[in-house]
C-alpha positions in Angstrom: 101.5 123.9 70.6 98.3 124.0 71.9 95.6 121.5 73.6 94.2 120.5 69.9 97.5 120.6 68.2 98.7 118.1 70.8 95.6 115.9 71.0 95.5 115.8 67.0 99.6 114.9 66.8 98.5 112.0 69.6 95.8 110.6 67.4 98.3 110.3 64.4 101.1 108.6 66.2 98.3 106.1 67.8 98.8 102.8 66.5 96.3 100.1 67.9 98.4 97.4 65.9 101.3 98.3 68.4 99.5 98.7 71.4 98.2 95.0 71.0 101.7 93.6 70.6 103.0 95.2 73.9 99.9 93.4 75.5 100.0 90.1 74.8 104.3 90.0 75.0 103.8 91.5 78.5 101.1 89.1 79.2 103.2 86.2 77.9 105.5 86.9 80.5 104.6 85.4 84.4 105.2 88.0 86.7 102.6 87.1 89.5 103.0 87.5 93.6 104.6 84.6 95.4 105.6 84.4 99.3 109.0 86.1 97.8 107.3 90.0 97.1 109.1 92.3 95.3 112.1 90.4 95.2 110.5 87.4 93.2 112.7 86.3 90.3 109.8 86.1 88.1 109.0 89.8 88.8 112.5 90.6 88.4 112.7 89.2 85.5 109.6 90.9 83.9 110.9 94.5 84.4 114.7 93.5 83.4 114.4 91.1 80.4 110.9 91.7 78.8 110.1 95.9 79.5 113.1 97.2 80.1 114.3 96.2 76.4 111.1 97.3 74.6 111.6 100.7 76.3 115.1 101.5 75.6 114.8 100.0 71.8 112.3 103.0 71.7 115.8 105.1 71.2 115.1 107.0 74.8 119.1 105.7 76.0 119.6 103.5 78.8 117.0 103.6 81.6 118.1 102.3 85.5 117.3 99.3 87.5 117.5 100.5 91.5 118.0 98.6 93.9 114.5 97.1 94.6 114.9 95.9 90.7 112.2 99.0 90.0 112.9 100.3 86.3 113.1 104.1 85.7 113.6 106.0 82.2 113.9 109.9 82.2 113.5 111.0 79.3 113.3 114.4 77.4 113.7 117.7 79.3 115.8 118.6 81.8 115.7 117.1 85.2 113.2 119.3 87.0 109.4 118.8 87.3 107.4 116.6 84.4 105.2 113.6 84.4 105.8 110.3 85.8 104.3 107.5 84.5 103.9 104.2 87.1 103.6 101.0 86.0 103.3 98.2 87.8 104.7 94.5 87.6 103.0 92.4 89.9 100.2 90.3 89.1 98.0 88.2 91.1 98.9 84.3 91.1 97.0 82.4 88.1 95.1 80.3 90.5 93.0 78.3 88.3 92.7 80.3 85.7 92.8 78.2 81.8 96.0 79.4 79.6 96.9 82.4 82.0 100.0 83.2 80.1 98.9 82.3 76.2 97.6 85.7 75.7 94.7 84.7 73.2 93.4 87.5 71.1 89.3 87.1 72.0 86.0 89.1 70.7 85.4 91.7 73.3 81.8 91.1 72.7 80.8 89.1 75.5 83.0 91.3 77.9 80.8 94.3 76.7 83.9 95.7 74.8 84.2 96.8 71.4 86.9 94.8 69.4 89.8 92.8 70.3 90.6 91.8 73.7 93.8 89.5 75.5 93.0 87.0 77.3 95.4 86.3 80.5 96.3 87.3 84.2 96.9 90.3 84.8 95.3 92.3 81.9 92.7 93.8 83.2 94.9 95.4 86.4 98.4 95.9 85.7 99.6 94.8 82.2 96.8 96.4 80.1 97.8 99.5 81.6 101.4 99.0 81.4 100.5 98.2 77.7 98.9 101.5 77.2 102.2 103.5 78.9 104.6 101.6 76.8 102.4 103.1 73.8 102.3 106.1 75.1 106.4 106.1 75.1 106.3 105.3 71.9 104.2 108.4 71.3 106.2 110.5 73.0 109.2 109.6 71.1 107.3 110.9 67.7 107.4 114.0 69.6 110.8 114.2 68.9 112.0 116.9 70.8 108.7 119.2 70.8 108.0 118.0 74.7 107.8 121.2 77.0 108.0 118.5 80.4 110.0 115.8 81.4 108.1 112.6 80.6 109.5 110.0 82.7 108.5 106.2 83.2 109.3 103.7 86.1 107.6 100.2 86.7 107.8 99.0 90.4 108.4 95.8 91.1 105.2 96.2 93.2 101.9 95.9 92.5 99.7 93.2 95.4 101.7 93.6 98.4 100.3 97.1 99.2 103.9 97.9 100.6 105.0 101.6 99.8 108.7 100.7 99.7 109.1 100.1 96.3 107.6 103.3 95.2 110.0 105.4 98.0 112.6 103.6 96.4 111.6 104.8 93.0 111.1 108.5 94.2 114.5 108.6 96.3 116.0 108.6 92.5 114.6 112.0 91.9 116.6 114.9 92.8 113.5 117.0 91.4 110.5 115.0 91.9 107.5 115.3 89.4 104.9 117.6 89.7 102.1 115.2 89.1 101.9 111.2 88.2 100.1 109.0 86.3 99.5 105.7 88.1 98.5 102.6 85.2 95.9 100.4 87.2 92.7 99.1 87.1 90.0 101.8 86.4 87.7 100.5 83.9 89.1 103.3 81.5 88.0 105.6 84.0 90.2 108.5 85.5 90.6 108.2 88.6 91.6 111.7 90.8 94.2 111.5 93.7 94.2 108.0 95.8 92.3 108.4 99.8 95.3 106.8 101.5 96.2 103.8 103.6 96.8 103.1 107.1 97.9 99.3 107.6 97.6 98.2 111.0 97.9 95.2 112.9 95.6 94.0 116.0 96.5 91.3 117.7 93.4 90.0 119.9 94.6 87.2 122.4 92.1 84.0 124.0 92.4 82.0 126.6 90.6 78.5 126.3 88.4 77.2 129.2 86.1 74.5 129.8 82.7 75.1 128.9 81.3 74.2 132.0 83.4 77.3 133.3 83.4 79.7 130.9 84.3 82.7 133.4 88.0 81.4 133.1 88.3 81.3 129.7 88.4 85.1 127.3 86.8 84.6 124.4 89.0 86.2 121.6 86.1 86.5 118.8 84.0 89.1 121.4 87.4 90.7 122.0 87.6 90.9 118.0 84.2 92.1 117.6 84.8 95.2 120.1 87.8 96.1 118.3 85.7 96.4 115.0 83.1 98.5 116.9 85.8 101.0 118.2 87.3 101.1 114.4 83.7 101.9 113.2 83.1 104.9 116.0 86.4 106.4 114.6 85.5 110.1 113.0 87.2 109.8 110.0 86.1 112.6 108.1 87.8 115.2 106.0 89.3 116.4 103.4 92.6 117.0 101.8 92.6 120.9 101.2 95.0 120.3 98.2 92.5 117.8 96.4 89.4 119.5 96.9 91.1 122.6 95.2 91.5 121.2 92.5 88.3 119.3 92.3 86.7 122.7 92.8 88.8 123.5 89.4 87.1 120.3 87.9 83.6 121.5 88.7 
C-alpha cells in the first residue's frame, strides 16, 4: 500500500460524527491538576473508567494500567519498533472558567474556526488531542490487519507537572521501544518537529534583614536574584542536535 492508497483508506474511515463524541465525553470528565500530581484520583480515574473502556471496546484486547496509573494498548504487529501515540490526562484546574465540564457544542466562528467547536477545560491542550488519537484508533482498527508497524497508544497520567517520570514509566514497558512518537498537545493543528529539551533547576538565593539605617549588615536577596539571572543569560547555549537537524535537512 502506498502513501495515496493509505491517505485515501484514512479519509474513508474518517468520521467527524465520531471524533466529536470522544471530545465532549472526555471533556465531560474532570481530570485537572491538584497539589496530588499524577497520583490525583480524578486523573486516575479519567484514564481507567472513561479512556481506557472506549479504547478496548474498539476490539484491540485488553490494554495495561502501570503502576503510575499510565494506560498503554499495543496493538497490531509484533513487538518491535512502530508508532506510539501519547496522550495526555492532565488538565489545568477550571479556575473560573463558566460550565468547564458541560462540553457545549459552540459555532467556531468567533474562535476563527470553521464548524463545530467544544467548549470546556482542557480542549484546546490535552483532550482535543486525545480526541483526535482515540479516532485515529478507531481508524486503525478499519485497517484490519493491513498495518506494516506496530501502532501503539499510552495516555500518561501527566500532562502540567512537567515531571518526566510518568513518561519513563511508560517507556520501561517496552522491551523494543518505538522508533518515533506522536505526542497529542497543543499546536494549533500545527506539526510540531522534535521537542528542545528541559533542564529544571532550583536556586535558592538567601537574605539577611537589616535595619535601614545600616544597610551594610543586611544582604539583599533580590540583587543576589538579579545576578543569578544575569549569569543564566551569559550562558552559551547554542547548538544543535546532529540527529534533528538531519532530518530537518531531509524536510528542506
Amino acid at each position: 500500500m502506498n502513501s495515496r492508497e493509505a491517505r485515501s483508506l484514512v479519509e474513508q474511515h474518517f468520521d467527524a460524527e465520531r471524533a466529536l463524541d470522544h471530545l465532549t465525553a472526555l471533556t465531560r470528565v474532570p481530570s485537572p491538576q491538584t497539589e496530588l500530581f499524577e497520583a490525583d484520583p480524578q486523573v486516575q480515574a479519567f484514564i481507567r473508567d472513561r479512556v481506557r473502556p472506549s479504547v478496548e471496546r474498539m476490539g484491540f484486547g485488553e490494554g495495561m494500567i502501570d503502576g503510575m496509573g499510565n494506560y498503554t494498548l499495543k496493538a497490531g504487529m509484533q513487538d518491535v519498533g512502530g508508532v506510539l501515540l501519547i496522550g495526555y490526562a492532565m488538565t489545568h484546574p477550571p479556575g473560573s472558567m463558566p460550565d468547564p465540564f458541560l462540553a457545549k457544542i459552540v459555532d467556531g466562528a468567533p474562535y476563527g474556526i470553521e464548524g463545530p467547536c467544544v467548549w470546556g477545560r482542557g480542549v484546546c491542550e490535552q483532550k482535543g488531542c486525545l480526541a483526535a488519537m482515540l479516532e485515529a484508533l478507531e481508524i486503525v482498527r478499519a485497517f484490519d490487519g493491513a498495518l506494516l508497524w506496530r501502532v501503539a497508544f499510552a495516555l500518561s497520567t501527566a500532562g502540567e507537572t512537567g515531571r518526566h517520570d510518568s513518561i519513563a514509566c511508560i517507556l520501561n514497558g517496552y522491551a523494543n521501544p518505538p522508533d518515533l512518537a506522536v505526542v497529542g498537545i497543543g499546536t494549533a493543528n500545527r506539526l510540531c518537529l522534535a521537542n528542545k529539551g528541559r533542564l529544571d533547576v532550583t536556586v535558592t538565593v538567601r537574605g539577611k534583614a537589616s535595619h535601614s539605617s545600616m544597610p551594610w549588615d543586611g544582604r539583599d536577596a533580590i540583587e543576589g536574584m538579579r545576578r543569578v539571572m544575569d549569569r543564566l543569560d551569559a550562558l552559551p547555549l547554542a547548538g544543535e542536535h546532529p540527529r534533528l537537524f538531519s532530518v530537518l535537512r531531509q524536510e528542506g
